[in-house]
C-alpha positions in Angstrom: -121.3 20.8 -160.0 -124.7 19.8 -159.2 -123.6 20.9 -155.4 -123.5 24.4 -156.3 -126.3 24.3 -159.3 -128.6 23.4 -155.9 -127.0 26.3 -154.3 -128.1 28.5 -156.6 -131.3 27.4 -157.2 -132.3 27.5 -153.9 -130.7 31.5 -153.0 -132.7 33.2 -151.2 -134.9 30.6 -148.8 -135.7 26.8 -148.3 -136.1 25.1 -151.4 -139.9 24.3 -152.1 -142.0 21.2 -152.6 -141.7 21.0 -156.3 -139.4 19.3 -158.8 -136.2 20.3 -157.9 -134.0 17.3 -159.1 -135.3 18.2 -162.7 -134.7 21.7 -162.4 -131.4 20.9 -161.6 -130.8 18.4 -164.1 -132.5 21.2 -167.1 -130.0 24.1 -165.3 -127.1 22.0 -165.6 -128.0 21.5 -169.8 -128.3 25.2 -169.7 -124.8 25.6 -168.2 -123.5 23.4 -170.8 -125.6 24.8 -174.0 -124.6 28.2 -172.5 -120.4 27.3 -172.6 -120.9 25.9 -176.1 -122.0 29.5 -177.3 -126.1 27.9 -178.0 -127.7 30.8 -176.3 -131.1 29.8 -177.5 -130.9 26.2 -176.3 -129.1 27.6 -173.1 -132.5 29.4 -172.6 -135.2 27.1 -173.5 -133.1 24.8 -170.7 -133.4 27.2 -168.6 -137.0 28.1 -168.5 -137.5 24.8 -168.4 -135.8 24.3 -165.2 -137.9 27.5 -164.1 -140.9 25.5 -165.1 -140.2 23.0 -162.8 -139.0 25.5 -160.0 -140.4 28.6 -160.1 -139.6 29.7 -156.4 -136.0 29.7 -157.6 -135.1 33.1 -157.4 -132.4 32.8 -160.0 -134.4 31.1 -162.3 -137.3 33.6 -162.0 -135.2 36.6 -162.0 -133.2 35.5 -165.1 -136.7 34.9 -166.8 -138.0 38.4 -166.0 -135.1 39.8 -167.7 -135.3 37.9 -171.0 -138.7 39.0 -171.1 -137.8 42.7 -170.9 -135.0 42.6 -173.6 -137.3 41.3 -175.7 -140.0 44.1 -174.7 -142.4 41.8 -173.0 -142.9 43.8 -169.9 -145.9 42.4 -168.9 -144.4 38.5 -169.0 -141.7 40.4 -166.6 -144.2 41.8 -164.3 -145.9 38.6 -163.8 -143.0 36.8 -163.1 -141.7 39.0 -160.7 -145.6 40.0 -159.1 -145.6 35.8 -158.9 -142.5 35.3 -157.4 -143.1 37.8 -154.7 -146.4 36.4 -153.3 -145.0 32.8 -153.1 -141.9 33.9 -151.7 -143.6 36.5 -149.2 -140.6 35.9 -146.0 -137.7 36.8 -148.9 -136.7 40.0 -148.9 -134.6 39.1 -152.2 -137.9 38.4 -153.8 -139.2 41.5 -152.8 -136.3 43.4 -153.9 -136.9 42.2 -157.2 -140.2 43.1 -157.8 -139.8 46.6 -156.1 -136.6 46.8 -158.0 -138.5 46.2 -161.2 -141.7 48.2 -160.5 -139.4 50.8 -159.8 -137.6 50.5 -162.8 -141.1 51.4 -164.8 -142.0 54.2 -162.4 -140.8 56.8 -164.7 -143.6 55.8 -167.4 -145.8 54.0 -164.7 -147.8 55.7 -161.7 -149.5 52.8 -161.4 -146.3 50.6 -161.0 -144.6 53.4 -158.9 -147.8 53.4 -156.1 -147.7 49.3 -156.4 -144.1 49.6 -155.4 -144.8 52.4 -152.7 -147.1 50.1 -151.2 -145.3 47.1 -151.4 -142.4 48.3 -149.4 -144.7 50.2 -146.6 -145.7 46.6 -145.8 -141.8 45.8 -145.8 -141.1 48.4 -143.8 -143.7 47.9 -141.1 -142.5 44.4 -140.8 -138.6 45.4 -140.9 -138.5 49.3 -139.4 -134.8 49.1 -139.8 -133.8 47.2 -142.3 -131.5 49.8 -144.3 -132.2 48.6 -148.2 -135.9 48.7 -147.2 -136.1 52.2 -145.7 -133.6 53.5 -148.5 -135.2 52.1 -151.1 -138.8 53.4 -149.6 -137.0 56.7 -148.7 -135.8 57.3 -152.8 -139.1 56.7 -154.1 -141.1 59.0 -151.2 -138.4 61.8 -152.8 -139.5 60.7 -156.1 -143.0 61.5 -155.7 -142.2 64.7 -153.6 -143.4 63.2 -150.7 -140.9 64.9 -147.9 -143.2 64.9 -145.2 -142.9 61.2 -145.2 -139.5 60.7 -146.2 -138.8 62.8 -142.9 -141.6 60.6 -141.2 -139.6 57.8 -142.6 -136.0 59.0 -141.4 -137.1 59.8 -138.0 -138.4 56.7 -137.0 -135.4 54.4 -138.3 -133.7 57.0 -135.7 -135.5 55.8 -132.9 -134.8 52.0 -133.7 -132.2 50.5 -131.3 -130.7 48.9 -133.8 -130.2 51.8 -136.3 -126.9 52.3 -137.7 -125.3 55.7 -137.2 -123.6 55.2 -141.2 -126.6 54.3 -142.2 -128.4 57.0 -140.6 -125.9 59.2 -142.2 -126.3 57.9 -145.8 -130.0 59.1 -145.6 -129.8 62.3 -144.3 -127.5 63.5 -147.3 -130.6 62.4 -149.5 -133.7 64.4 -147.3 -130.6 67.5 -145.8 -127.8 69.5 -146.5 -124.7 68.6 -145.5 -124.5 71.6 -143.0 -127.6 71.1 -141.3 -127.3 71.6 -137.6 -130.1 69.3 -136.7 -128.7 65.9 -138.5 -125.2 66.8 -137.2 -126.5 66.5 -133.2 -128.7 63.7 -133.8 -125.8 61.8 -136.0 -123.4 62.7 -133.2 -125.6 61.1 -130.0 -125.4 58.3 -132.5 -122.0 57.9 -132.9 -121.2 58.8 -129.3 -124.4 56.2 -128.1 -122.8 53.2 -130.5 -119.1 53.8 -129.0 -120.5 53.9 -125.5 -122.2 51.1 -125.8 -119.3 48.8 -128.3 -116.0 50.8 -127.8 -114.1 47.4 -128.9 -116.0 47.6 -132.4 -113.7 48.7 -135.1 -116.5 49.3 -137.7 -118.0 51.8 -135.5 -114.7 53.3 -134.2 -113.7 53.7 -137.7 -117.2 55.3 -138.8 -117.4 57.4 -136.4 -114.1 58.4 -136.0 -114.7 59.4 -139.9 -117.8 61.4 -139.1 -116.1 63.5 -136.6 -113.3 64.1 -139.3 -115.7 64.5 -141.9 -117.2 67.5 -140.0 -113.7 68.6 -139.2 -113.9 67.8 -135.6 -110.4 66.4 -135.5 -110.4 66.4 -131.8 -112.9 64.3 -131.4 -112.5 62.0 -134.0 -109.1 61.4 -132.2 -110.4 61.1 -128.9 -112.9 58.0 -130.3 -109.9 55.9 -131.6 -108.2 56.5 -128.4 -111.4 54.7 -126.9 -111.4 52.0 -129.1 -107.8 51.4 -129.0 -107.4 51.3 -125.2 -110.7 48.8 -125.3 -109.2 47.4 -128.1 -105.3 46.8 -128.1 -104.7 44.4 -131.1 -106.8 46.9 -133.3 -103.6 47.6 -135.5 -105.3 49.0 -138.2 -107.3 51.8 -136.3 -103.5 52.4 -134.3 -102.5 53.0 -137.8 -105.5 55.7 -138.4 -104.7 57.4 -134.5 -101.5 57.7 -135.9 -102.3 59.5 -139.3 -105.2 61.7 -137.4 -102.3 62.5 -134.8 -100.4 63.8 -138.0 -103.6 65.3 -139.4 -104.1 67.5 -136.4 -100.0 69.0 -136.0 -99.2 66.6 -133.3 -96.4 64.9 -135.1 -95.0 63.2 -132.2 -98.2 61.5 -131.0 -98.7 60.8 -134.6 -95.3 58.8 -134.9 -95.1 57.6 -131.8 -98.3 55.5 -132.3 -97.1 54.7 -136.2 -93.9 53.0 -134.8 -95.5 51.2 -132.1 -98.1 49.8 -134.5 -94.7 48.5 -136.8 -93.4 47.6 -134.4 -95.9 44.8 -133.6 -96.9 44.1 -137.1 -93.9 45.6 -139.9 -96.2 44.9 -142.9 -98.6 47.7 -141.8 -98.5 50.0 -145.6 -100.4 52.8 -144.7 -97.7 53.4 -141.4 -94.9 52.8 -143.9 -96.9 55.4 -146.1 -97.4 58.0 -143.5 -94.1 57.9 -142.1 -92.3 58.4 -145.5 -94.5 61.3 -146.0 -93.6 62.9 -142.3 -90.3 62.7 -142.5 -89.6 64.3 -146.0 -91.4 66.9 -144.3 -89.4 66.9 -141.2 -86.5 67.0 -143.9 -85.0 62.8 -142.8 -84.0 61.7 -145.7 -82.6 58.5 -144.7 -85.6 57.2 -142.5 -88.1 58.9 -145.2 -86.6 56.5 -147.8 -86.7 53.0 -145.3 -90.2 53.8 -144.8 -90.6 54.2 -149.0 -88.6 51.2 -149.7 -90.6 49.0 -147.0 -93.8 50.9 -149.1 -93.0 49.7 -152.0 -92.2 46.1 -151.0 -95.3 45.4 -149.6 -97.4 47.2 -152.2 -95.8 47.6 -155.0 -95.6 50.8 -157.0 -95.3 52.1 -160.8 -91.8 51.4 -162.1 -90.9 54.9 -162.0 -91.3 54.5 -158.4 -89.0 51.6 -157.6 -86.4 53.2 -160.3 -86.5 56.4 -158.2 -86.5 55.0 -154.8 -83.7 52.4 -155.6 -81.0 55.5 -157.0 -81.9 57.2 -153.8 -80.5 53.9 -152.0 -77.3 53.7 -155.0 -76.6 57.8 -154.4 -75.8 57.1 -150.5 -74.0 53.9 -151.0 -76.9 51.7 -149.8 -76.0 49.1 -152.7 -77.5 45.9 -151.1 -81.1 47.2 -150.2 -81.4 48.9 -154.1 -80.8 45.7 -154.8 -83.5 44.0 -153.0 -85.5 46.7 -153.9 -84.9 46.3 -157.4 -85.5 42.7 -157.2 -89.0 42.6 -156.4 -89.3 45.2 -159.2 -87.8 43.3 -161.5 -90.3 40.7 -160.5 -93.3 42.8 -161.1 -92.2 44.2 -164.0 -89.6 41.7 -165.9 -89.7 43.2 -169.3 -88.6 46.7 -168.1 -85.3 46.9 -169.2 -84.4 50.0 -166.7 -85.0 48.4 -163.9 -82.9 45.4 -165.1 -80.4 47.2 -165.9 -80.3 49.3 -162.8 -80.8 45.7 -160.8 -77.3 44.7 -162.3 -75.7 47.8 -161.1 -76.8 47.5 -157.7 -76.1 43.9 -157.5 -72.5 44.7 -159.2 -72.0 47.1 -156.3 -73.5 44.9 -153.6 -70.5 42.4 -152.6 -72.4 39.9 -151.3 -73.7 39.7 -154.9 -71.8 41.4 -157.1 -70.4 37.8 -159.1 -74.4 37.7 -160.6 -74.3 40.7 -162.3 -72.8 39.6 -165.6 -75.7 37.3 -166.0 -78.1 40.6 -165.3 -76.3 42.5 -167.7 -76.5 40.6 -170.5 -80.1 40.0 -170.0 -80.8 43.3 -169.8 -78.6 43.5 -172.9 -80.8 40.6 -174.6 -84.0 42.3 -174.0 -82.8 45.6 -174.6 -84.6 46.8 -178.2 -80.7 48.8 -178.6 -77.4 49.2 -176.7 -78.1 51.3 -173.7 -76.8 54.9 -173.8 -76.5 55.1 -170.3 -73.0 55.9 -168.8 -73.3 54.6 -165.3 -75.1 51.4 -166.5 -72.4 51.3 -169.1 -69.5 52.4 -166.8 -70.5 49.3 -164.1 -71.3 47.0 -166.6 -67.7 47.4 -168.4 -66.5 46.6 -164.6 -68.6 43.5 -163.9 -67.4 42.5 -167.1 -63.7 43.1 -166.4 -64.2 41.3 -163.1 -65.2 38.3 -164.6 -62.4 38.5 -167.0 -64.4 39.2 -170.0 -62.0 41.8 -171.4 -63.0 42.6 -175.2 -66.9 42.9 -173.5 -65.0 45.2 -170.7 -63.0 47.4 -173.0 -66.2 47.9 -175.6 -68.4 48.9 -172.7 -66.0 51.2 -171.0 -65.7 53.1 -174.7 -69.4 53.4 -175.1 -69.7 55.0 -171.9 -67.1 57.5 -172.7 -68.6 58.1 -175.7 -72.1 58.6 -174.0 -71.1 60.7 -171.0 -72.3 64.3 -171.5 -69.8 67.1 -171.6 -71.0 69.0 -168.4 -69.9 65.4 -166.3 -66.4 66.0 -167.2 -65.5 64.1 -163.6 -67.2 61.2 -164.8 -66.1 60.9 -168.2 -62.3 62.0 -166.9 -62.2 58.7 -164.3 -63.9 56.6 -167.0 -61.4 57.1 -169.2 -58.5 56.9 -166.7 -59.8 53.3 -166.3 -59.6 52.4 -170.0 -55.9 53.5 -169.7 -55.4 51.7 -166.4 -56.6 48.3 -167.9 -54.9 48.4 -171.4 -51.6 49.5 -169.4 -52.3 46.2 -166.7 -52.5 44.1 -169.9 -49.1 45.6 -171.6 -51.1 46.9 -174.4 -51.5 50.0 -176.4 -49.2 51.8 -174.5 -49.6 55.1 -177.1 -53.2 55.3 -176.9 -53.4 54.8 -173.0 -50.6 57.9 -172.2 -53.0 59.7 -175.1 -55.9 58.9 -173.0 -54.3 60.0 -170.2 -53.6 64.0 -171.1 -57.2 63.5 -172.4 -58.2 62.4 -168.7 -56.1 65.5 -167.1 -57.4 68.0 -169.2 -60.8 67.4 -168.6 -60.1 67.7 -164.6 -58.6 71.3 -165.3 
């Protein structure tokens, strides 16, 4: 504990010469006054512990803000003016007094102009240090200033070590997004940073972005090719080739480069995703709904989802993968008695499983709120149940799901009750009622 209370205390630079081991030991009261629900003692520990510490950017910054929710600004100022000066090499202690004189800029031209100037001196020091220049940049737009703000923007272009997104990020605040002279100077950018790190996936995928952004498709396609032949094990920008590919009408560069990504790493979702999408397009139902199953198992999905993608497996006879499908959703959802109850179908039609679905039954049964109205889950349920020789639970099933079929599934309702006959007749019993139930069966298939 008092491991990570030093930690803390000492964010943001070298702890100083000062009592340390009793702001520690004052923070730590703090913590425990402060889980106790003793706000007030939680504080007064806590400024103590700043007492002792005052370079301890937590402590400080914690004490600032106290001060203005109470509405002593000027307490807040001094604290953060104070911390600033004796922290002058940390940039976090800057931040927070910039931060804060920026914060009373609206009300404050004096605060506004100390927090102009203070971040001028940052900026000479660090020319490209993004949350300096963005943070000078804002308040130079503030005051109107666009003369420097350009000033500003132009010469974070000419550092070497001036990032392209960054770059980008400031010339939405100072241009349009149309204008032609931040495009070519964003493009040599781009084009300079893949030259010079084609391997990089952070700049293959930004710049690939900014090319698609501007609906250059081409060339944003052309840039993950680069990175990916400098860059072979870059599965995850494969995966984006692929879905530019797709993007740009080349659906066969698109999935050739989706499968071979799979087919090095099969838990790639956004493949899966893209794939399922291209071939309901391409009208393949069958691999469209392998690439939604394999979806949904490694992401998950609404319930609706898995209960739609699961009957699509059931309707062509694909009983064992519904049911693995259904598993997992059955796991992420457990209280969701449609899923359970369409997990004990598919596992009463799965042979390899189909002696478990009793059990699933009745605890979809169980946790049912009332009986199920559904004729298939009624219909397979009254079989699992005859299976395991539970006849009475059989023969009461099968009669509800007569009952509940609706009259334009007269095939349905006519082989549901042709198997109510069937079993009364195999147990020598109501021989009257099962030749009734019969006619009943043949005039429905008329």
């Amino acid at each position: 504990m008092f491991r990570a209370i030093s930690i803390m205390l000492a964010t943001g630079g070298i702890l100083f010469a000062q009592d340390t081991g009793l702001a520690r030991r004052e923070f730590a009261k703090a913590v425990l006054a402060g889980l106790r629900g003793d706000a007030e003692s939680s504080a007064s520990h806590e400024e103590a512990a700043r007492v002792a510490h005052p370079t301890a950017l937590l402590l400080a910054d914690r004490a600032a803000k106290r001060a203005i929710q109470s509405g002593d600004i000027k307490t807040a100022s001094t604290l953060y003016r104070t911390l600033a000066q004796d922290r002058p090499d940390s940039l976090r202690a800057q931040f927070l007094y910039t931060d804060f004189l920026r914060s009373q800029s609206a009300e404050d031209d004096f605060a506004l102009r100390l927090a102009v100037e203070t971040l001028e001196t940052l900026q000479q020091k660090q020319p490209a240090h993004p949350e300096v220049v963005e943070r000078l940049l804002r308040l130079y737009e503030q005051q109107g200033q666009r003369a420097k703000s350009e000033a500003l923007y132009q010469t974070y272009l000419k550092q070497p070590q001036a990032d392209p997104s960054v770059a980008e990020m400031f010339s939405r605040i100072l241009r349009d997004q149309d204008d032609a002279r931040s495009q070519e100077q964003l493009d040599r950018m781009y084009r300079e940073r893949m030259r010079a790190s084609p391997q990089d996936p952070n700049v293959a995928r930004a710049a690939s972005e900014h090319f698609r952004k501007t609906k250059r498709l081409p060339e944003a396609i052309a840039i993950l090719q680069a990175h990916v032949m400098a860059a072979p094990s870059s599965l995850d920008m494969c995966v984006r080739l692929g879905i530019l590919h797709l993007a740009n009408k080349q659906e066969a560069e698109g999935e050739a480069k989706l499968q071979a990504a799979l087919a090095i790493d099969p838990s790639l979702f956004l493949a899966h995703q893209s794939l399922a999408k291209l071939y309901d397009q391409q009208k393949k139902p069958d691999l469209a709904r392998k690439h939604r199953s394999e979806m949904l198992k490694l992401r998950g999905g609404d319930a609706s989802e898995f209960l739609e993608a699961a009957q699509d497996f059931l309707t062509v006879k694909d009983a064992k993968t519904a049911r693995i499908l259904l598993e997992k959703a059955c796991f992420d959802y457990p209280k969701n008695v449609d899923l359970l109850y369409l997990r004990a179908v598919a596992t009463h039609l799965d042979a390899e499983e189909s002696a478990k679905a009793v059990g699933l039954f009745e605890k979809a049964e169980k946790l049912a709120k009332e009986p199920t109205r559904n004729p298939s889950h009624l219909r397979h349920a009254a079989e699992s149940y005859w299976t395991a020789k539970q006849t009475e639970k059989a023969e009461a099933r099968l009669r509800d799901a007569i009952k509940a079929y609706p009259a334009t599934e007269k095939k349905e309702s006519a082989a549901a009750i042709r198997l109510l006959a069937s079993w009364w007749q195999q147990q020598n019993k109501n021989a009257d009622a099962a030749k009734a139930l019969l006619q009943r069966a043949e005039m429905l298939e008329r």
